[in-house]
LUMLUM-160395 format. One record per atom (N, C-alpha, C): x, y, z. Coordinates in steps of 0.02 Angstrom, whole numbers, plus 50000, padded with zeros to 5 digits. Layout:
REM LUMLUM-160395
    c1    c2    c3
     X     Y     Z
...
//
This chain:
REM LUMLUM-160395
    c1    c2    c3
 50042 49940 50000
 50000 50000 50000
 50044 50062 50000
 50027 50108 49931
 50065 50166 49964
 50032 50228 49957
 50059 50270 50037
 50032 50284 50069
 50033 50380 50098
 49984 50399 50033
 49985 50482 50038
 49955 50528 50076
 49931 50502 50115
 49878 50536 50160
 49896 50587 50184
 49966 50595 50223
 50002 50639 50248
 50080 50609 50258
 50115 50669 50293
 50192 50643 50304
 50197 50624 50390
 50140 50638 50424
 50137 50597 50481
 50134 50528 50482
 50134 50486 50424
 50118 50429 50435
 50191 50398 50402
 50253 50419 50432
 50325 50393 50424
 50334 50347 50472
 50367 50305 50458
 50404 50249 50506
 50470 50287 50546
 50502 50278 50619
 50568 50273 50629
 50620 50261 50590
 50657 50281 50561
 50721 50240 50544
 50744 50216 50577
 50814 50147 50547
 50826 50117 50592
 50889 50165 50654
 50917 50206 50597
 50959 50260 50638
 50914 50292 50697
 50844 50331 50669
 50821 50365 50743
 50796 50317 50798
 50777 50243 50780
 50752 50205 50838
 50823 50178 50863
 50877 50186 50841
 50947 50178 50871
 50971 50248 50940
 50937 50273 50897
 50929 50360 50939
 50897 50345 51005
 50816 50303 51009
 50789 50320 51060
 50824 50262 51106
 50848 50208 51077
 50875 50155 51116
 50916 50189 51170
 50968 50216 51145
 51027 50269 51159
 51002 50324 51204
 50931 50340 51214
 50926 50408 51254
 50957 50414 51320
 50966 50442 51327
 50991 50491 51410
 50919 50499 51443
 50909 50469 51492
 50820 50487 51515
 50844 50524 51577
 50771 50559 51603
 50769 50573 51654
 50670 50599 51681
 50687 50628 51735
 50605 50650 51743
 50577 50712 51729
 50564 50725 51656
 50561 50781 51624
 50527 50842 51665
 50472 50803 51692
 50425 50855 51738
 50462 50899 51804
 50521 50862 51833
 50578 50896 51872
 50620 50925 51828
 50622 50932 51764
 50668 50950 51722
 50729 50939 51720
 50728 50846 51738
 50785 50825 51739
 50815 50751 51684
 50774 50783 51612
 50785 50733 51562
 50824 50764 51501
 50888 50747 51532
 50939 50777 51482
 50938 50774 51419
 50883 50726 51377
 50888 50743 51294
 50832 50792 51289
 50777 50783 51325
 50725 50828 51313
 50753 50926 51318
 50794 50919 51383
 50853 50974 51367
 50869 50999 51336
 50914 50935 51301
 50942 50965 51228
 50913 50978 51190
 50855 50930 51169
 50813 50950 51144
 50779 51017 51115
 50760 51044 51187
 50742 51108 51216
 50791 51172 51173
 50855 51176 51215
 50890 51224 51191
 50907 51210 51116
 50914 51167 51082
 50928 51158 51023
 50858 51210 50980
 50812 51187 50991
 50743 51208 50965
 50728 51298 50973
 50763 51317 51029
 50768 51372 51059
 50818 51422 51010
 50874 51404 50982
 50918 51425 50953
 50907 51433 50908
 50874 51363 50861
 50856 51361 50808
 50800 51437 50776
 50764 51426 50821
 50709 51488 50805
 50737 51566 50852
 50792 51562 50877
 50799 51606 50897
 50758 51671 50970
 50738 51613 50977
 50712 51601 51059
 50735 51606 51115
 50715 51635 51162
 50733 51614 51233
 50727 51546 51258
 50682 51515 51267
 50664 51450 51281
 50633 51411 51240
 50624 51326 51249
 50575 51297 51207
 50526 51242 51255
 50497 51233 51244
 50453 51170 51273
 50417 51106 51224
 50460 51074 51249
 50441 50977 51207
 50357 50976 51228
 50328 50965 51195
 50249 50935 51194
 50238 50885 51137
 50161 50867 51155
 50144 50794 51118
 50131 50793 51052
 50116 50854 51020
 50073 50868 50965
 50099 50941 50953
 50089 50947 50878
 50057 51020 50870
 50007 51067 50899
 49926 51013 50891
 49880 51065 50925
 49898 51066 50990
 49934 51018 51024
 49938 51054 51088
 49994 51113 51086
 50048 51114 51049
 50088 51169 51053
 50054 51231 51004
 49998 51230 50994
 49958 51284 50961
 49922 51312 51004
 49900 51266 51055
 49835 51267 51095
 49864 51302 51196
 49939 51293 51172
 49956 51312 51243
 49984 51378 51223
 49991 51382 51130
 50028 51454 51130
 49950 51516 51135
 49897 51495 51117
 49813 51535 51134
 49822 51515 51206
 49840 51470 51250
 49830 51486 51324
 49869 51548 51352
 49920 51544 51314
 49977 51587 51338
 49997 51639 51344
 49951 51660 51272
 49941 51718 51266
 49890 51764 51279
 49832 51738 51298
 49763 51774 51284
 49734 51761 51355
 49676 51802 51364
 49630 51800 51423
 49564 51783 51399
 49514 51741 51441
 49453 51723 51421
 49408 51777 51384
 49368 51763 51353
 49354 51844 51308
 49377 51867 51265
 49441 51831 51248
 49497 51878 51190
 49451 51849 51127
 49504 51890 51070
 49484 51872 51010
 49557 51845 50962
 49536 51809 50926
 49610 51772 50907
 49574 51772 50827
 49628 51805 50782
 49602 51829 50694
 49681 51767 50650
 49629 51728 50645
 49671 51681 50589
 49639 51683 50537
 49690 51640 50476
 49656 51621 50416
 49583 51582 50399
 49554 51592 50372
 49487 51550 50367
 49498 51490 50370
 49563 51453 50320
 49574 51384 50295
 49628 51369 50367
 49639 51389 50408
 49703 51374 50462
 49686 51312 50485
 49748 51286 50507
 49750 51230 50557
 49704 51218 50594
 49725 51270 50650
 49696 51295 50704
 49619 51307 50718
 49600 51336 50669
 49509 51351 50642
 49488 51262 50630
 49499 51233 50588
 49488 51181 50531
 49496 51113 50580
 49552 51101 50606
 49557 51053 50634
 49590 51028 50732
 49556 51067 50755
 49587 51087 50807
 49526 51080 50864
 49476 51053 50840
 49426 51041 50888
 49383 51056 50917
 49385 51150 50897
 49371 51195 50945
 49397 51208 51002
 49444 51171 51011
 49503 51181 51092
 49525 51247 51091
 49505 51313 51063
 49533 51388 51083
 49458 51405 51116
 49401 51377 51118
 49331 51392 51131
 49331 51346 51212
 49368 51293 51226
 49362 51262 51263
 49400 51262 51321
 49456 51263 51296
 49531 51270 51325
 49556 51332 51352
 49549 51402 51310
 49561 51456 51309
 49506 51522 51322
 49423 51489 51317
 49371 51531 51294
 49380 51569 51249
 49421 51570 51206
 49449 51645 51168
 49393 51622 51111
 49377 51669 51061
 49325 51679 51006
 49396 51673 50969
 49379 51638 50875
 49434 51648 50836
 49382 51695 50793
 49427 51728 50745
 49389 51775 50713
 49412 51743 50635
 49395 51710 50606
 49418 51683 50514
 49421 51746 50505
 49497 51741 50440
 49481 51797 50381
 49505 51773 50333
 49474 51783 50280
 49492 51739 50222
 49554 51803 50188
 49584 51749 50164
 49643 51748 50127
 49661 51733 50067
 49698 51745 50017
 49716 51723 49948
 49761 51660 49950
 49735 51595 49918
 49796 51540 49945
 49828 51546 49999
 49774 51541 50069
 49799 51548 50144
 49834 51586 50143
 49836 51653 50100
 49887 51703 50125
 49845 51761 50151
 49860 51797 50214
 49812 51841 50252
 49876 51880 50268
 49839 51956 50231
 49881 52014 50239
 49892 52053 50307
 49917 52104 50293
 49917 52153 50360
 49864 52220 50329
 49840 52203 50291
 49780 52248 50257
 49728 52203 50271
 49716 52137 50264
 49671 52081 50285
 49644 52101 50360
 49705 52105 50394
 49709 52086 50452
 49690 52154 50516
 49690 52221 50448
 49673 52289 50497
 49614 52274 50472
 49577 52264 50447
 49501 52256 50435
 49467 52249 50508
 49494 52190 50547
 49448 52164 50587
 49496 52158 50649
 49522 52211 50669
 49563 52231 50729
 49480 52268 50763
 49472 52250 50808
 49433 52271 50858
 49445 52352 50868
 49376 52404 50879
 49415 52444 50914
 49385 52455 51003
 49396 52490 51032
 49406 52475 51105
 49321 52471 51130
 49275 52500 51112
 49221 52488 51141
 49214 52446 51168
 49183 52433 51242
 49183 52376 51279
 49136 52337 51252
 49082 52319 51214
 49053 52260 51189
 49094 52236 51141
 49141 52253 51107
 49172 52208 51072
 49232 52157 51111
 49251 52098 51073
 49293 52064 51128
 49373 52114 51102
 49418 52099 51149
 49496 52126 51133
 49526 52087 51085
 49545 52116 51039
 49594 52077 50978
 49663 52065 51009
 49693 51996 51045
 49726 51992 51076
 49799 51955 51040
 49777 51902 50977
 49817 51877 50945
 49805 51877 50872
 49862 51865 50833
 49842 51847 50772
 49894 51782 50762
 49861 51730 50722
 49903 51654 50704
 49928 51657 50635
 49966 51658 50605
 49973 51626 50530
 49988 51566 50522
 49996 51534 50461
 50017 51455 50455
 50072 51449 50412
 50149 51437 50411
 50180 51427 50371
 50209 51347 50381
 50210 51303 50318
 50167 51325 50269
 50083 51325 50293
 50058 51323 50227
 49999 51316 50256
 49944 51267 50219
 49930 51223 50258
 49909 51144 50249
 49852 51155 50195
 49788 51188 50197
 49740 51176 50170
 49724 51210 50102
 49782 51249 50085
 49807 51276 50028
 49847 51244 49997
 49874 51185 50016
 49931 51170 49986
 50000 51177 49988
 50003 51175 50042
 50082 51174 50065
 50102 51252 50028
 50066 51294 50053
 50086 51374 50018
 50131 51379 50066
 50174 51417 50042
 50238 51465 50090
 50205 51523 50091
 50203 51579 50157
 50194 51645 50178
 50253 51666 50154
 50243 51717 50115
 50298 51771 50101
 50311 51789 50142
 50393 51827 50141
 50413 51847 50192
 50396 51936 50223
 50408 51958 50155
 50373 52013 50132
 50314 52019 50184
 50276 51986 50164
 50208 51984 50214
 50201 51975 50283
 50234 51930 50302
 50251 51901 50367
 50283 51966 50399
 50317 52002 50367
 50369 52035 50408
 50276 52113 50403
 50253 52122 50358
 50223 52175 50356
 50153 52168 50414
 50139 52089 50418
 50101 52079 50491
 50124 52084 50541
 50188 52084 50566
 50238 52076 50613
 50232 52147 50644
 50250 52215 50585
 50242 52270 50590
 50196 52298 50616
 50136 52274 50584
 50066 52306 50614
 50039 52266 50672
 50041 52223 50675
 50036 52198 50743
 50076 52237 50808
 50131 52259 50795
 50169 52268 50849
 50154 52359 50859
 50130 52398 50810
 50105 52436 50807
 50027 52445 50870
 50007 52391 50866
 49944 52396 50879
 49942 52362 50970
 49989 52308 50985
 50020 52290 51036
 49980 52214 51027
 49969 52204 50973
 49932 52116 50974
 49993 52083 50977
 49980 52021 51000
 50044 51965 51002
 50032 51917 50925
 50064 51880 50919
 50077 51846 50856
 50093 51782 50868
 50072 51725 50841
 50124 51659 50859
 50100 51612 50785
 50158 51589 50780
 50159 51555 50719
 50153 51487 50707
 50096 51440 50692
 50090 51367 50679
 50146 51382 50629
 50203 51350 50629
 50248 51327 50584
 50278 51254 50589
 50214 51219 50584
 50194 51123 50589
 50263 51107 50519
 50250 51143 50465
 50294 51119 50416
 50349 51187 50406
 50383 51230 50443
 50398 51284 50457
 50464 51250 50404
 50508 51216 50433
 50565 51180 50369
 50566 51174 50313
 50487 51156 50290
 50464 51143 50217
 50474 51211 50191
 50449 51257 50220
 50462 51322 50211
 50547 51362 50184
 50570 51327 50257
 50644 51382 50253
 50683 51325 50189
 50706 51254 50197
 50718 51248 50125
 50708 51249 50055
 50648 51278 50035
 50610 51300 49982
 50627 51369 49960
 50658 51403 50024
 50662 51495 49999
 50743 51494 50011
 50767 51446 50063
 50827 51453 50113
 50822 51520 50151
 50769 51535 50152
 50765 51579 50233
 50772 51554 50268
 50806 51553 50336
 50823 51519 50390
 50780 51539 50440
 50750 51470 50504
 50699 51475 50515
 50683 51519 50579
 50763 51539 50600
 50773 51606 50641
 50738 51664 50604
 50731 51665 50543
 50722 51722 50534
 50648 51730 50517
 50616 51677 50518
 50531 51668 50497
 50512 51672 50565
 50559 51651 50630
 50524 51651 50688
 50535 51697 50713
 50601 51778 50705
 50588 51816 50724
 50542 51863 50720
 50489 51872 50669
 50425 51896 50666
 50388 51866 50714
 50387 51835 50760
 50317 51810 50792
 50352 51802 50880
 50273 51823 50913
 50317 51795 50979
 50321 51731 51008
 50283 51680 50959
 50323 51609 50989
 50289 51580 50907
 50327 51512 50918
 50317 51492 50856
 50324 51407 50890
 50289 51370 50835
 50273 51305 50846
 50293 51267 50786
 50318 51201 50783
 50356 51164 50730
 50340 51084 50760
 50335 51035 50720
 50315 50972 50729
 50363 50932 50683
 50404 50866 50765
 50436 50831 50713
 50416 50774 50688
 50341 50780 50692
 50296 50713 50673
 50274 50716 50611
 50288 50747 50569
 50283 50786 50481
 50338 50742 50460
 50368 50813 50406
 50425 50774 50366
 50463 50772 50403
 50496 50785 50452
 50553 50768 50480
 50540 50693 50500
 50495 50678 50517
 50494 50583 50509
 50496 50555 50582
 50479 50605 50623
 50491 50565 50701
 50411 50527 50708
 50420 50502 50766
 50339 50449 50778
 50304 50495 50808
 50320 50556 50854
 50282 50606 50878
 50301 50665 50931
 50282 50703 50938
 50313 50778 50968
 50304 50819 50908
 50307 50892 50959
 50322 50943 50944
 50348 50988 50978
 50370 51051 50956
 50397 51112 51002
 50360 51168 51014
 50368 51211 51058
 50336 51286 51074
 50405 51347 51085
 50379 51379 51046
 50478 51425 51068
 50458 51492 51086
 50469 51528 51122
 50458 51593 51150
 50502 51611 51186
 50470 51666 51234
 50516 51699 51288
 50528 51675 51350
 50571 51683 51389
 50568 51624 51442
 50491 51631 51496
 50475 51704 51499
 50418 51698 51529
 50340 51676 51517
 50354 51673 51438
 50297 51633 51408
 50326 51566 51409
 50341 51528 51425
 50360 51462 51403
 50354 51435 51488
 50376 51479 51524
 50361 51445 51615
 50278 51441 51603
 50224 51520 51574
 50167 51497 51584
 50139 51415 51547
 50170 51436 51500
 50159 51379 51421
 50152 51299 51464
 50237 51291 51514
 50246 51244 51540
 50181 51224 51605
 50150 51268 51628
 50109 51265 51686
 50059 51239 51657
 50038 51251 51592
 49950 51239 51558
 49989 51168 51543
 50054 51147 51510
 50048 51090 51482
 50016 51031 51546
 50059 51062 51616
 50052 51004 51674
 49962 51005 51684
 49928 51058 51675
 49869 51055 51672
 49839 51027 51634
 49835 51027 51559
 49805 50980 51505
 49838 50916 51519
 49876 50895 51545
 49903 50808 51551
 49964 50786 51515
 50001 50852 51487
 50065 50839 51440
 50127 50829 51489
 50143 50842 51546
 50184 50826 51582
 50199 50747 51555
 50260 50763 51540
 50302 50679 51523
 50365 50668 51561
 50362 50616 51596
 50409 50579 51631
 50478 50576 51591
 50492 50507 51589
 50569 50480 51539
 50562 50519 51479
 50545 50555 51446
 50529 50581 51385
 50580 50585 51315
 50639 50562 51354
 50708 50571 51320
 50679 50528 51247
 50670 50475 51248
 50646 50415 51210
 50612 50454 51152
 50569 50517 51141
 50517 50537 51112
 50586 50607 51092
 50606 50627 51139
 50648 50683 51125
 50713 50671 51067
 50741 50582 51095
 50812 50588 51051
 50769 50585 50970
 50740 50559 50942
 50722 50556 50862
 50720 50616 50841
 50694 50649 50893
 50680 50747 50857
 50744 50772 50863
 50806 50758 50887
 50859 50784 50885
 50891 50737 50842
 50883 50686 50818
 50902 50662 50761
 50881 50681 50707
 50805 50698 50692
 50783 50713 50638
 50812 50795 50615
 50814 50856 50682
 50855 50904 50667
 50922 50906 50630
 50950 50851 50651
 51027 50836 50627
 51042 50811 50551
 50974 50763 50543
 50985 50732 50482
 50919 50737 50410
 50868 50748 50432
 50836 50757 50399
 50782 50820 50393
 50817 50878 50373
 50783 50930 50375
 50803 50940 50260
 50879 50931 50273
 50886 50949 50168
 50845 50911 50147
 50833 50845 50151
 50820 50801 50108
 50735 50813 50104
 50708 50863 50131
 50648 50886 50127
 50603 50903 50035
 50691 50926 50035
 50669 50956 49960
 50665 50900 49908
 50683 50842 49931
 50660 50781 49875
 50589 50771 49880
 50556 50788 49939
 50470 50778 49963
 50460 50842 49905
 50484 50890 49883
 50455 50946 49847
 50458 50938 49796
 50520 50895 49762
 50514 50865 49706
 50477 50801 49687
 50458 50766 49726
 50422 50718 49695
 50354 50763 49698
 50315 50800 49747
 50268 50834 49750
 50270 50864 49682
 50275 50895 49639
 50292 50938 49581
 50278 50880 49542
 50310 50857 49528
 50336 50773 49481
 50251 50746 49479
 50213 50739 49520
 50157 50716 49534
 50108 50748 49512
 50105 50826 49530
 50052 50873 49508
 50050 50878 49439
 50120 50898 49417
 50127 50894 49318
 50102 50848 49285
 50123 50771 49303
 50080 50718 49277
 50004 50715 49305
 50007 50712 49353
 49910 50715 49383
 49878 50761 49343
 49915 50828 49308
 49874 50867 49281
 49870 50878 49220
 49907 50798 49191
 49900 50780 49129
 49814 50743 49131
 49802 50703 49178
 49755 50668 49164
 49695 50721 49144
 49647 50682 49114
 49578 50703 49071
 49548 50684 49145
 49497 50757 49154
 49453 50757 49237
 49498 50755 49305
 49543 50767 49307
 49599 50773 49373
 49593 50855 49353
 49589 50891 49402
 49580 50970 49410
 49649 50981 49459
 49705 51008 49454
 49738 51032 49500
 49732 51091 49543
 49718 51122 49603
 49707 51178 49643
 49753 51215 49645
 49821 51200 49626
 49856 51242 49655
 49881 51276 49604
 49891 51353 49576
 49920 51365 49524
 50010 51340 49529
 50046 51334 49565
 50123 51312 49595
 50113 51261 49650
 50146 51222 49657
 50174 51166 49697
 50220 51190 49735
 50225 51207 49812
 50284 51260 49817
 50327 51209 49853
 50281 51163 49889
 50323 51124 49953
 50283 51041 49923
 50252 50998 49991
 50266 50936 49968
 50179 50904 49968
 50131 50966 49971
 50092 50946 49953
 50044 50960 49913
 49993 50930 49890
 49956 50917 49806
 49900 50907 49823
 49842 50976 49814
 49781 50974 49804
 49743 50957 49751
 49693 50911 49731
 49644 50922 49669
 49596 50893 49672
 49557 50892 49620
 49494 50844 49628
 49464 50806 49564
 49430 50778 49556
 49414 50725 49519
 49335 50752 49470
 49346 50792 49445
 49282 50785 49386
 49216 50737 49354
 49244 50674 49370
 49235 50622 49360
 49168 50581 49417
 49221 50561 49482
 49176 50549 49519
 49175 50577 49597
 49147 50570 49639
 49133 50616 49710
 49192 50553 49740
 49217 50649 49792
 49292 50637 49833
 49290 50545 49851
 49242 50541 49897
 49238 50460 49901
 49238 50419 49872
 49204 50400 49824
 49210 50362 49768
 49270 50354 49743
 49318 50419 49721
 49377 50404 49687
 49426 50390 49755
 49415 50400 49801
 49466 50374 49854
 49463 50295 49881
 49388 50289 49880
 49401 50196 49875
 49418 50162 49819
 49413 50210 49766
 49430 50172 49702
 49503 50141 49739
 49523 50209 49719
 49622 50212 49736
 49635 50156 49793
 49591 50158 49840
 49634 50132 49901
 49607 50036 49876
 49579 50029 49834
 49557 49948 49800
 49626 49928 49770
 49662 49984 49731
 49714 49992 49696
 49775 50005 49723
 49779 49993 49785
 49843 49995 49845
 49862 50093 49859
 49812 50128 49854
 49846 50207 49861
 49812 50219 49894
 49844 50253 49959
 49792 50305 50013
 49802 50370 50002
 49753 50409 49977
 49772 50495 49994
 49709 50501 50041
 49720 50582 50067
 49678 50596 50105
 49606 50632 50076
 49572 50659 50094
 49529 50705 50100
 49555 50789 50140
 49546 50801 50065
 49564 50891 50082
 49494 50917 50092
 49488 51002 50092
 49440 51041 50103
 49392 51025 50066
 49311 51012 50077
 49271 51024 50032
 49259 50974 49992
 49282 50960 49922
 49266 50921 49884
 49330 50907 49844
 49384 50925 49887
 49456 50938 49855
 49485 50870 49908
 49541 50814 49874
 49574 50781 49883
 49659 50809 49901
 49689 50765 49942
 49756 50779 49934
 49809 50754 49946
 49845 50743 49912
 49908 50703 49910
 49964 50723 49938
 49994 50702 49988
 50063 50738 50039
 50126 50683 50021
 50187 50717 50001
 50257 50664 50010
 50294 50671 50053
 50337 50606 50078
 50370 50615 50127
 50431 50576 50101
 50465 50559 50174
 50509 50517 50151
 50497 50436 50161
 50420 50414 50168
 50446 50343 50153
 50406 50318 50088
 50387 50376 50047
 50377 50368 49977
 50430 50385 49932
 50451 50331 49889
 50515 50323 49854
 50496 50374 49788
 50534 50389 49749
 50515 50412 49681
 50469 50362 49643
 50489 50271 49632
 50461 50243 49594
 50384 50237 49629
 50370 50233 49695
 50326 50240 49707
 50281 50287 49675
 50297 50350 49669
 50260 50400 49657
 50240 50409 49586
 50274 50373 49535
 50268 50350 49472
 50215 50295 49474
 50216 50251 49529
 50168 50210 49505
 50108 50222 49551
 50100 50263 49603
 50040 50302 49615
 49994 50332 49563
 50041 50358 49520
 50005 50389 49465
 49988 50322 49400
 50006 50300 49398
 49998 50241 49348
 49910 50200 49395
 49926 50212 49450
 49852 50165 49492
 49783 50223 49469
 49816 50305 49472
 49765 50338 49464
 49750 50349 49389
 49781 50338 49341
 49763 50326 49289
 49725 50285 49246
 49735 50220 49303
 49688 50159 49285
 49620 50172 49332
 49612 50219 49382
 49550 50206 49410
 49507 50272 49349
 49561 50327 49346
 49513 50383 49323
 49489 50352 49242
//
């Protein structure tokens, strides 16, 4: 079976499960688990941070950066298509009480002209515009990259206005090797930023939270409250410091087979491609032919899993434990179903 659904669904290598064999443990919650540590400061540097904090997930390192920042009542202005909005549970309504405010965007891109639209002004019946989220990349567009241009011109007006900022950057790498912006410099626009090495980087699970040291003690207090406090954690920590070390270049082969895929997919007769560019490693489209379901059990009769994108749109994600020939004969299965 092979298997496009997403790049969360990678195996260990045998190098990173050599990694966790190898960990240094300790009792993370005393903050005494020396890879999670390293971990830590490594992640910290990387984005150019004061501190970092190991958690289980993305949404939870999304979900503790809206705890962290905001007060019950706030208002939090993301993209319409975001993570955070789309797949996240409602945990900023639950977790945080905060209201999110959608604003739609051009290919998940949401300006700082987007974004003065619907800045609150102080009258007390309105709620306080307390944060704004972006997504780089950004999933439900298609692995779009945020300009930087842009990023830096929200950065501006935000800080103008005294809103805080924090950045889902789940595929933030996919990003910086695609432009070679370095990811210090995508995270110095924001005041904390979030990255997952359960994507392409290929670990089995975690993520990070990076901020200031005084957001990251609160960050750390909500995690022990939601149930993220982890013991030995080293085990979960060494792969993500392996995957930092070794698999962040080889990202850009996920961008090339992604490309490689869309060009031919958008040879076929009734395959519609969404995206005008392929920027990173994933591939929106849809099927003319027959409804999202239908053509996805076709495929998966025919050994291929993709997922279900937005709406009535399908989508195809690469990683690294899809080979090139694989991805040649992915398309050879969808040619025989379409």
């Amino acid at each position: 079976m092979i298997d496009l659904r997403s790049d969360t669904v990678t195996k260990p290598s045998l190098a990173m499960l050599e990694a966790i064999v190898n960990a240094k443990t300790g009792d993370d919650v005393y903050g005494e688990d020396e890879t999670v540590n390293i971990l830590q400061g490594k992640c910290a540097k990387l984005t150019g941070k004061e501190a970092a904090l190991f958690v289980t997930s993305g949404v939870m390192g999304n979900q503790l950066a809206l705890k962290s920042h905001t007060q019950p009542g706030d208002e939090v202005i993301v993209e319409s298509e975001s993570h955070i909005l789309n797949y996240e549970t409602a945990a900023p309504s639950v977790i945080s009480n905060v209201q999110l405010l959608p604003v739609k965007g051009i290919n998940g891109v949401m300006t700082a002209s987007d974004i003065r639209k619907y800045v609150r002004s102080k009258e007390y019946y309105f709620p306080f515009t307390r944060l704004v989220c972006l997504e780089n990349t950004h999933n439900r567009a298609g692995g779009v990259i945020q300009p930087i241009d842009v990023i830096k011109d929200v950065s501006y007006f935000t800080k103008s206005c005294g809103i805080k900022t924090h950045l889902d950057g789940a595929r933030i790498f996919n990003a910086s090797v695609e432009t070679g912006i370095p990811v210090k410099e995508y995270s110095g626009y924001f005041d904390s930023v979030s990255f997952c090495f359960s994507k392409g980087l290929g670990c089995p699970v975690g993520s990070v939270l990076c901020g200031s040291r005084e957001f990251i003690d609160t960050a750390r207090k909500w995690r022990k409250i939601l149930g993220g406090g982890m013991r030995q954690a080293g085990i979960l920590a060494a792969p993500a410091i392996y995957a930092l070390d070794n698999n962040i270049e080889r990202l850009k082969e996920d961008h090339e087979k992604a490309r490689y895929f869309a060009v031919e997919i958008g040879k076929i007769d009734g395959i519609e491609i969404l995206q005008d560019t392929v920027e990173t490693n994933i591939v929106i489209f849809t099927s003319r032919k027959y409804s999202k379901k239908d053509f996805m059990d076709r495929l998966k009769e025919k050994g291929l899993l993709i997922s279900s994108g937005s709406y009535d749109n399908m989508r195809a994600v690469f990683h690294l434990d899809v080979s090139f020939d694989e991805v040649s004969l992915s398309l050879e299965i969808i040619r025989s179903v379409n």
